[in-house]
N, C-alpha and C positions, 0 to 999 in steps of 0.2 A: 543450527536448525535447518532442515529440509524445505526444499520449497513445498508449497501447495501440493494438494492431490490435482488432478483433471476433474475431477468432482467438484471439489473446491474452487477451483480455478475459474470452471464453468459458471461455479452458482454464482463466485463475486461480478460474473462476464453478463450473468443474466439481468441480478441485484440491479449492478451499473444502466446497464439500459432501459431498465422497468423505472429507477428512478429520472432516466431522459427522460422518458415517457410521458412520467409523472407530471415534471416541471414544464413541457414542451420544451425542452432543449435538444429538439432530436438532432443530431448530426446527420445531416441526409447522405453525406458524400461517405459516411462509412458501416460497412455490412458488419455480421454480425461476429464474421470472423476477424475483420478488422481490430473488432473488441476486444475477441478473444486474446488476439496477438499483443494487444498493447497491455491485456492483463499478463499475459505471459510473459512480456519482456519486461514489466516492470517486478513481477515475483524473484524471475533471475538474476535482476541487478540487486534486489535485496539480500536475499543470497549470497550472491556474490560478495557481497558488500559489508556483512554483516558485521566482520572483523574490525575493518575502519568504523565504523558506528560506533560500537565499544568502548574501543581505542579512544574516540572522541571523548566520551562521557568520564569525566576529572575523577582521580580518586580523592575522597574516597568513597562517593558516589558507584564508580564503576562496579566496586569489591562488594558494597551494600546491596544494592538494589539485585531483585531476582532475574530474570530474563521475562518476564512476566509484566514485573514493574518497569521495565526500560521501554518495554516495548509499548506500554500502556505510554510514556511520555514522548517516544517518539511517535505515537497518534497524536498527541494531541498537541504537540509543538506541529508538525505538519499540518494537522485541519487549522491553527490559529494562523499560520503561514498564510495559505487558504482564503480564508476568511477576511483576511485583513488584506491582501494585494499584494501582500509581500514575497 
């Protein structure tokens, strides 16, 4: 899978801070490209990475699920990560 467009990339860069915003969680010590960059470098390491992720997920799990469905639980083990401090 390809990383993000610059479109894409942008909009999750904007999303991300309109939700600072939101919560007043503004991070004052970083601009807007700060943001951009740490969306950017975490799209690359996903990417990058994609193959280890995979690999990780047991068969026969791995062989079943679509790319679609992995990715849907690699959100949501991530946000419970998150969530819980862990």
């Amino acid at each position: 899978m390809p990383p993000l467009t610059t479109a894409d990339r942008e909009t999750v860069s904007a999303n991300f801070q309109e939700n600072l915003s939101i919560k007043r969680e503004g991070v004052s010590t970083l601009t807007k490209a700060d943001i951009l960059a740490a969306v950017n470098g975490l799209d690359d390491w996903i990417t990058a990475n994609q193959a280890a992720v995979n690999q990780a997920i047991p068969l026969p799990a791995r062989n079943a699920l679509t790319a679609s469905q992995k990715n849907d639980l690699f959100t949501r083990i991530s946000g419970k990560r998150y969530q819980t401090g862990v």
